[in-house]
N, C-alpha and C positions, 0 to 999 in steps of 0.2 A: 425397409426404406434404405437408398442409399447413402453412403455416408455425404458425396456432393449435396444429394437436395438435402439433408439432413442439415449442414451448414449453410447452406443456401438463403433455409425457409430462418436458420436461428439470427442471420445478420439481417436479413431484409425485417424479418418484425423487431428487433432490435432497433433500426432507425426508424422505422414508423412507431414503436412506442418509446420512443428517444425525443422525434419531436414534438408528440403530445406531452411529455412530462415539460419539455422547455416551454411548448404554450402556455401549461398550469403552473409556470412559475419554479420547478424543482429540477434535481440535476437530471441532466440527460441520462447518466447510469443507472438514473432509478428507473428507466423506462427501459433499458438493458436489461437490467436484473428479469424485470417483473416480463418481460418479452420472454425468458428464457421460462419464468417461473411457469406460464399459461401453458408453454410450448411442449414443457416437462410432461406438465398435467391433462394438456392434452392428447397428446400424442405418447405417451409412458418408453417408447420405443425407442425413440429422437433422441436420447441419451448417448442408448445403445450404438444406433447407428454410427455415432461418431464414434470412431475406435479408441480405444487409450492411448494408442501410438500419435490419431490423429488430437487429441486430448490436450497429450505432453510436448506435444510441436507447438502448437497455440499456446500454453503455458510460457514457455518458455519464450518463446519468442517475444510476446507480451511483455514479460516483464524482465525481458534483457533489453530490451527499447524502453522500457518504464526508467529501469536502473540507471542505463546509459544517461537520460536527457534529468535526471535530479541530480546525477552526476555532475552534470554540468553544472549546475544551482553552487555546487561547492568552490567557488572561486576563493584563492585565501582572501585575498583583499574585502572580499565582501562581508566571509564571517566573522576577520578581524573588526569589521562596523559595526557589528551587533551590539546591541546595549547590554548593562552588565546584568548577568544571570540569564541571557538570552539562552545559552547553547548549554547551562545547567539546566534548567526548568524544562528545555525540552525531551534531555536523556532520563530527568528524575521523575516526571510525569506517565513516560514512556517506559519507562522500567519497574514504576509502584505499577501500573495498567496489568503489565505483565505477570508481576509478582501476585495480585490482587485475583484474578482471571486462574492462574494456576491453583493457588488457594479455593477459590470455588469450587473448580474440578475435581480437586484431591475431598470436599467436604461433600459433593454428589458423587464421590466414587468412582469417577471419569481416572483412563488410567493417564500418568503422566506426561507422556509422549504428545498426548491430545492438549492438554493443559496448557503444555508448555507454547507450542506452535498458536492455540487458538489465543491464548497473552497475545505473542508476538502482531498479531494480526488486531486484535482489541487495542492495538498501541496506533494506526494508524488513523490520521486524520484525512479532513478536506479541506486543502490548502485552497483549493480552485473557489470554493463554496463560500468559506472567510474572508477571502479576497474579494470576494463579487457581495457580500453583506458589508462589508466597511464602507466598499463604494458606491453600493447603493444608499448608503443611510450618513455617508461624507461624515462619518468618525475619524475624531482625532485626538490625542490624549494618551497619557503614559500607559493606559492598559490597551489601546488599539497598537501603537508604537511597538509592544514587547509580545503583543498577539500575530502582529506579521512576523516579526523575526522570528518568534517561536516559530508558525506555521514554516518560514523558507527553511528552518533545517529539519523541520519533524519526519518527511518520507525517508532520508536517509539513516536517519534514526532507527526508524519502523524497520529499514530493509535490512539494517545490521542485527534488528532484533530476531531480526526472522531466520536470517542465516543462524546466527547461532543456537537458534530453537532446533530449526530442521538439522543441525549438525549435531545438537544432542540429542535430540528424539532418535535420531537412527541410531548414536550410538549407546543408548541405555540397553540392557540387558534384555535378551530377548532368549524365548526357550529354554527358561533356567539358565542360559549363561552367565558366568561373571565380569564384569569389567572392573577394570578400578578406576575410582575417578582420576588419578592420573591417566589412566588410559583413555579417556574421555578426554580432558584436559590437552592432551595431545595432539588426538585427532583433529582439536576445533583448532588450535594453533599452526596447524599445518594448514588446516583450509584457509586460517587466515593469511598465513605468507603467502601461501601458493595463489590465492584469490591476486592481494596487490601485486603479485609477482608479473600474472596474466596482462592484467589493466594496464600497467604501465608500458612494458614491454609494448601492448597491441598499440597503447594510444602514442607514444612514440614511434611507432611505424606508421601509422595512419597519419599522425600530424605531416610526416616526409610523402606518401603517396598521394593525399591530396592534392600538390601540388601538377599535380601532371592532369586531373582530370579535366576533361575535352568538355563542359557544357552542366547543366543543372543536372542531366540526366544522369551522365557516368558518377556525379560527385553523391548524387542519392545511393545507385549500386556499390559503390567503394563505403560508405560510412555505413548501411546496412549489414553489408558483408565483414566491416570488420567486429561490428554489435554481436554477430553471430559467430564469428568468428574466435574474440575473446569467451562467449557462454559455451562454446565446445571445447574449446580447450579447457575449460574450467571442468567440467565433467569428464572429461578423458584426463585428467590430473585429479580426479578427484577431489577437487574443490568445490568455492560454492563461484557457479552461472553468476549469480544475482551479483556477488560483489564484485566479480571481476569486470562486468559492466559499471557499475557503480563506478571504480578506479578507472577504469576506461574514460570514462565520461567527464571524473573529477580532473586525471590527465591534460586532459585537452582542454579544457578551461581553464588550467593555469599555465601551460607551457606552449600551447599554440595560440601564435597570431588570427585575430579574426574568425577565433572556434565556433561565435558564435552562427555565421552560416553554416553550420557542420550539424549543429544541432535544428536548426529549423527545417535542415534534406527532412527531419524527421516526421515532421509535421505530413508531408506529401506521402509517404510512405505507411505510417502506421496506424490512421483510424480504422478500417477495414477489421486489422487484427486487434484493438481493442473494444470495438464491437464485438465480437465474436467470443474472445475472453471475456468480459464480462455477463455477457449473456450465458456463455457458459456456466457460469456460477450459480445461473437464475435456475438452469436447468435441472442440476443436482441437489437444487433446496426440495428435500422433503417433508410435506407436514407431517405424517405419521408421525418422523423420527422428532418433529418440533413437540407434536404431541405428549411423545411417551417421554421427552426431557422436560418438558416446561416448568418444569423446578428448576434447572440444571440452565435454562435459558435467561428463569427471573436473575438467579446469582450471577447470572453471565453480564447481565445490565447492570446489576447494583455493584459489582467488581469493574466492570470498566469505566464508568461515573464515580465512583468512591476513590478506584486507584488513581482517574488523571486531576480531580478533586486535592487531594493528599499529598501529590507526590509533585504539582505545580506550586501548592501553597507552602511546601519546606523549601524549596530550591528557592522561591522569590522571597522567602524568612529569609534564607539565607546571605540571598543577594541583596538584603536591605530596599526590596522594592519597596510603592507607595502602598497604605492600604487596599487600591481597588485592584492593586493588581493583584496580589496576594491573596483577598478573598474571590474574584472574579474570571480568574485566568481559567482556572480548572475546569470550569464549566462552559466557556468558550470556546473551548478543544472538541465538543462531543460530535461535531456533525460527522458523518463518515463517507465516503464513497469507491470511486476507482483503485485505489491500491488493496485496500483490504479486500477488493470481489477480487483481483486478478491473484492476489495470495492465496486466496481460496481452492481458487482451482490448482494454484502451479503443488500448493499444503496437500489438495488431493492423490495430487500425482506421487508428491513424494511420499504421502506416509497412506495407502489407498484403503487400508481396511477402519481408518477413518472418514476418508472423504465424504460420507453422507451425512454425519455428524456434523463436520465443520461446515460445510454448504446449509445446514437448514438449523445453527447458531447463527452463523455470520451473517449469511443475508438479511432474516428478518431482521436481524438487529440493523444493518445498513440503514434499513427501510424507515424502520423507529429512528434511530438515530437524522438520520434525513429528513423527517418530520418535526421531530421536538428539537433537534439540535439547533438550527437555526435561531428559531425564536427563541432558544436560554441564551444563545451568544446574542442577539438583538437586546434583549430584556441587559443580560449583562452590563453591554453597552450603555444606556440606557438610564441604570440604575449607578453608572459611574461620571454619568453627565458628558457623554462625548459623541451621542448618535443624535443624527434630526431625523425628524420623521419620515416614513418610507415603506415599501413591503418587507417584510423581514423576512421573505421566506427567497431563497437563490435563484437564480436560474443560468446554471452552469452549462459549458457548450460541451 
């Protein structure tokens, strides 16, 4: 099969099993996933055909358009409005998940590297998914209040998580070599300069070349091309793609006029490619490998519910939240979707003699999580007295 129809066949059953999931009420990505999942299983070859090269194009690009447009989410003014313990509770939830997920892996025997990256990806929520269950069920009330704020800074959270995963994972000891943690400690600090170094630079140039573009169409090509442009220079500097979009993105929501037409070019441009990445994901989920781990899969669910569980209820201790938020936030957070499938694949690419592993953890879990997730954040609600009645289950576009 060639690699065209191979991508052909994976986006077209991608939005046909995209709109049956929205018919039955759930996200679209889950009908992504599961398009890739059939397609895998069907066709064993359809992987193959798509090359790695063709793989890590889609990755990347994915989720340097992902980075860029939560980027944008980071306006100061905004996250200076958050209520108190808003942007604690989402790094402490976000980093026990991680911490919690590692712990697993190190007690199944999974080697570090894995541990560390599939945290980082266990840390992501559905911000889309939360926001579409509040307003369906017209929730209001100090734990709906501090569950949106959480959700608007949680992906950039995730992505900073993830950088530093894939920045330690590559550099922990490989072939008997030694490193020192300093020498680790380094490496991440330099991606981290070199990352905002990129972003700002790019989105400073972009904010000045906008100006000139001739009509909707050049102003799409000019903001794609610089998205692409800050994630290459990021890999040709050795840094991390993901953050330098990120800063890219955060850039120009604070220092350009009217950025936000710069981020909606985005909208026209990138469903295509995130079809295709997340279907990707669907592709590479193997049952065997779910199989021969399904010890390794249970610890995998009872670490990312215990750590964002844990690690929301010290941070909102901390911030002197209300009781419901404190007991009820943690559990709020579990739905999953689009970030953590496109991590998936871009985690494959960087660390590959994983990537079957993390594709058939992560997606099932998506898929659970996407099920039970909802209705605990419903129930949550609920049992804090601030939802009316309604479908508790999403239907994300």
């Amino acid at each position: 099969m060639s690699s065209i129809l191979a991508v052909g066949l994976v986006m077209l059953s991608g939005v046909a099993l995209g709109h049956v999931a929205a018919a039955l009420g759930v996200s679209s990505v889950v009908g992504y996933l599961l398009a890739g999942i059939t397609l895998g299983h069907a066709w064993p070859g359809i992987g193959g055909a798509i090359t790695p090269a063709g793989t890590a194009f889609a990755a990347e690009m994915g989720l340097s358009l992902i980075a860029f447009v939560v980027g944008g989410e980071l306006e100061a003014r905004r996250i200076r409005s958050l209520p108190r313990g808003a942007v604690g509770i989402a790094f402490a939830q976000a980093i026990l998940c991680m911490a919690a997920v590692l712990a697993a892996a190190a007690t199944a025997g999974q080697p570090a590297a894995l541990g560390l990256v599939l945290g980082a990806i266990a840390a992501a929520t559905a911000p889309s998914t939360t926001i579409m269950i509040i307003r369906r069920h017209k929730a209001d009330g100090p734990l709906t209040r501090m569950l949106l704020s959480v959700v608007a800074v949680d992906d950039a959270v995730c992505i900073m998580l993830y950088a530093v995963a894939v920045s330690v994972a590559r550099a922990l000891p490989v072939a008997g070599a030694s490193q020192s943690v300093l020498g680790v400690a380094g490496v991440f600090l330099w991606e981290l300069a070199g990352s905002v170094m990129v972003g700002v630079v790019v989105g400073i140039a972009l904010g000045y070349f906008v100006k000139y573009a001739r009509g909707g169409d050049e102003l799409v090509v000019i903001v794609v091309g610089a998205v692409l442009l800050a994630a290459g220079l990021g890999s040709r500097m050795h840094v991390s793609p993901i953050i330098s979009c990120l800063v890219l993105g955060a850039t120009l929501t604070n220092l350009v006029m009217g950025s936000r037409k710069l981020f909606a070019t985005i909208d026209r441009f990138s469903p295509p490619v995130y079809v295709l990445l997340f279907a990707l994901a669907g592709v590479g989920c193997n049952f065997r490998s779910l199989a021969a781990s399904i010890s390794f899969f249970a610890l995998y669910l009872v670490a990312r519910v215990g750590g964002k569980a844990v690690g929301s209820f010290l941070a909102a201790l901390a911030a002197q939240t209300s009781a419901a938020v404190r007991l009820r936030i943690g559990l709020s957070l579990l739905p999953q979707a689009g970030l953590a499938a496109g991590l998936t694949v871009a985690a494959g690419v960087a660390l590959p003699d994983h990537r079957s592993m993390l594709a058939s953890i992560v997606v099932p879990g998506i898929l659970l999580f996407e099920a039970v997730g909802p209705f605990l954040l419903v129930t949550c609600l609920k049992k804090a007295g601030e939802a009316h009645d309604g479908d508790p289950t999403p239907a994300e576009a």
